[in-house]
C-alpha positions as CSV (number, residue, x, y, z in Angstrom):
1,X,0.0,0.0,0.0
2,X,2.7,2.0,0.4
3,X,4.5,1.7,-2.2
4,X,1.4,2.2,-4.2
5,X,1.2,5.9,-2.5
6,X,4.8,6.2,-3.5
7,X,3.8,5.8,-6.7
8,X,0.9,8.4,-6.8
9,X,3.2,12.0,-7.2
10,X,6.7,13.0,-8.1
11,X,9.1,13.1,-5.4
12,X,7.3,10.6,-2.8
13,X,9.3,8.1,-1.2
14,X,9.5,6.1,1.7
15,X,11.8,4.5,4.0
16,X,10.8,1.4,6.1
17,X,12.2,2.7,10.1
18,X,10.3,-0.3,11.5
19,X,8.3,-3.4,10.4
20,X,6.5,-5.3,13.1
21,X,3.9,-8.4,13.7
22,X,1.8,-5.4,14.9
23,X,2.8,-1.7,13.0
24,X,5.2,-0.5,10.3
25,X,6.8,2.3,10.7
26,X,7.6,4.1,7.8
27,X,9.1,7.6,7.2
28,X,7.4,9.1,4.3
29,X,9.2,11.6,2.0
30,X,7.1,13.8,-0.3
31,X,7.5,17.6,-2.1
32,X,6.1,20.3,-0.4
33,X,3.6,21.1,-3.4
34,X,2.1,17.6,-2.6
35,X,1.3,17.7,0.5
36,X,-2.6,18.0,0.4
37,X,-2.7,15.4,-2.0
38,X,-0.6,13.4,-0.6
39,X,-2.3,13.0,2.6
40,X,-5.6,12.4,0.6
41,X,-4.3,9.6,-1.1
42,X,-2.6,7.7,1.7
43,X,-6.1,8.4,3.5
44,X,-7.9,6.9,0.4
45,X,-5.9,4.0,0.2
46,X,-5.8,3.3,4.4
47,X,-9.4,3.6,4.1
48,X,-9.4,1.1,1.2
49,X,-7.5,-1.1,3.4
50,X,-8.8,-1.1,6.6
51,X,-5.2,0.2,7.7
52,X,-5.3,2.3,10.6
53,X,-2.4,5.5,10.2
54,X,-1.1,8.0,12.8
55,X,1.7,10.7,12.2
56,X,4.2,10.4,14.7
């Protein structure tokens, strides 16, 4: 799912910090000019999911 995000604008990236039985921890790099839509896609696509998110 991430990566999928990752794919959805120029400039996104992500780094795994963390990858548990329980959460993953990612550190999500994006442009600044994507920010709104970035955070509407990763909510589309948690949503999607049933994954549950939380900025940290």
């Amino acid at each position: 799912m991430v990566a999928t995000w990752a794919l959805g604008g120029a400039g996104r990236s992500y780094s795994v910090l963390e990858d548990g039985d329980e959460a993953l921890l990612v550190k999500l790099t994006l442009r600044e000019d994507d920010i709104d839509q970035a955070r509407n896609d990763m909510e589309v696509l948690c949503s999607k999911h049933g994954v549950m998110r939380e900025a940290v």
